[in-house]
C-alpha positions, 0 to 999 in steps of 0.5 A: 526476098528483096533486091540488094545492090552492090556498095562497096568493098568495105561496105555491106549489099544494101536493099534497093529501095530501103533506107537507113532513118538517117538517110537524106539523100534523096538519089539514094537508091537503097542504103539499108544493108541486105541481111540475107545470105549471099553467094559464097563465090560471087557474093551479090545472089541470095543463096545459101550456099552456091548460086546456080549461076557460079556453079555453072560457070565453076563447072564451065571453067572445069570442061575448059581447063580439061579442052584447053589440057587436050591441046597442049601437045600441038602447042609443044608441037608448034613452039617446042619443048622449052615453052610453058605448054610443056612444063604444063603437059608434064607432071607436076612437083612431088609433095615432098619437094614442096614441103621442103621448099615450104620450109625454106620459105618459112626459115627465110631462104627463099623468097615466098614467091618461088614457092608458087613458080618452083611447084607450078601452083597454076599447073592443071594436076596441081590444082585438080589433083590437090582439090580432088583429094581434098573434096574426096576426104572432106566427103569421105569417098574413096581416095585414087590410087592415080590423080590424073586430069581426066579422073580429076575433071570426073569426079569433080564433075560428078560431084561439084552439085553437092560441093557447092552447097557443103558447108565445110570446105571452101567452094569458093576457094575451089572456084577461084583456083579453077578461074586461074588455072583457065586463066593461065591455060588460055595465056599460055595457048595464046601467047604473043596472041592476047591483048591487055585491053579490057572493057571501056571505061565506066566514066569515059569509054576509052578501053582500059589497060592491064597494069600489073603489081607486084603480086596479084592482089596489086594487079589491075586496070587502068584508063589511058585517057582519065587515068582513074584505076581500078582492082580486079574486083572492080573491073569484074563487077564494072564488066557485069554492069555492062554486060547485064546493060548492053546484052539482048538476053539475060538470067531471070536474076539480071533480068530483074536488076536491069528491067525492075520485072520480078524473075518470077515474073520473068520465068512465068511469062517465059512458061506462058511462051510470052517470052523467049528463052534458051539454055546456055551453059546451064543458065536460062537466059531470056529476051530482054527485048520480050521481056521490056514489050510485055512490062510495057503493055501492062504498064510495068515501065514507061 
């Protein structure tokens, strides 16, 4: 299977070393478009379905909204009953409430976006409760008299291996929902805690600043010192870039991307002991630093 490179938004994943018969430039790294099937959450692996490494970190964000869940009542504890953390700890909208102010959004009423602050689109039941029982339809399993977070994290859990690679229900909408819920749940438990700084600057260094949009797609990064901006997407990938540059281990996958050393390669090194290796959150990551020795000594790289 051949190496592809991210582009562009608008632009397909081309196949690092191949180009189009038009190509003339001779920095080109690789222009002719990746025709194999992708991550449907992160769209850079090759998988048909679900990469390992999204459903790892799916099923990560999962444990954490359920930890995260578990401290509510001592942040209630120590900011009192009017905060966000006991909207969060308490029941969620009704489904007959929401479709009233559904319709009302509809007919124009209300602003669309009361919809998402009136029910709480963000709300740990709200979203493993409404995702449990759509995977538990589209699966035909047998739906819970009571959706609670606990019951919800299990059965999710339990069954997120095979939700991954079914075909007929967005996975990646699920994985996105879990991603804002933490997201939320880490804001509000440290609240007046966080900073809206992110990763350096990808042409200067300087730390870049949150700015936000009107909605969330307008919400993104900003250099105080070039002032060139970035989306959400963007800023992801540019923290990918740096963290698959800068780490001392990496996945077989991003091993590959960074070294040039095939990842089979890598995992056979690794099961000969040439390399060290760990499981972290299940992913295997390998030592860079063992990895560039042994691809020096068969003269793999300079």
């Amino acid at each position: 299977m051949s190496i592809c490179r991210w582009v562009s938004l608008d632009q397909p994943r081309a196949v690092i070393g191949r180009h189009l018969e038009d190509c003339e430039d001779e920095h080109c790294r690789g222009c002719q478009p990746c025709t194999d099937v992708h991550c449907r959450v992160c769209s850079m692996a090759h998988a048909d379905g679900t990469c390992g490494e999204c459903l790892a970190e799916t099923r990560e964000a999962l444990h954490e909204i359920a930890r995260m869940c578990g401290a509510l009542p001592e942040e209630v504890e120590a900011r009192g009953t009017e905060g966000e953390a006991m909207f969060l700890l308490g029941p969620v909208a009704d489904p007959e409430a929401r479709g009233h102010l559904e319709a009302s959004v509809a007919a124009g009423r209300v602003p669309a976006d009361y919809l998402a602050e009136a029910i709480g689109e963000t709300h740990p039941v709200w979203i493993l409760g409404t995702w449990d029982m759509c995977w538990r339809d589209a699966l035909d399993h047998d739906t819970a008299e009571l959706v609670t977070i606990a019951g919800a994290v299990d059965y999710l859990d339990r069954t997120m291996t095979y939700m991954a690679g079914f075909e007929y229900l967005p996975f990646e909408d699920f994985a996105r929902d879990l991603r804002r819920c933490r997201a939320h749940l880490e804001a509000v438990l440290h609240d007046g805690e966080q900073r809206d700084r992110g990763a350096p600057c990808m042409t200067c260094g300087t730390p870049l600043e949150r700015t936000w949009g009107h909605d969330e797609k307008a919400d993104g990064w900003k250099c105080p010192r070039c002032n060139r901006t970035s989306t959400e997407a963007q800023y992801r990938f540019a923290v990918a870039h740096l963290h698959r540059e800068e780490a001392d281990e990496l996945t077989d996958r991003d091993m590959e991307i960074r070294t040039g050393v095939r990842a089979g390669t890598v995992r056979v090194w690794a099961n000969r002991e040439l390399v060290r290796k760990r499981r972290d959150s299940g992913r295997t990551l390998y030592v860079v630093e063992d990895v560039m020795r042994e691809a020096r000594t068969r003269g793999l790289v300079s």
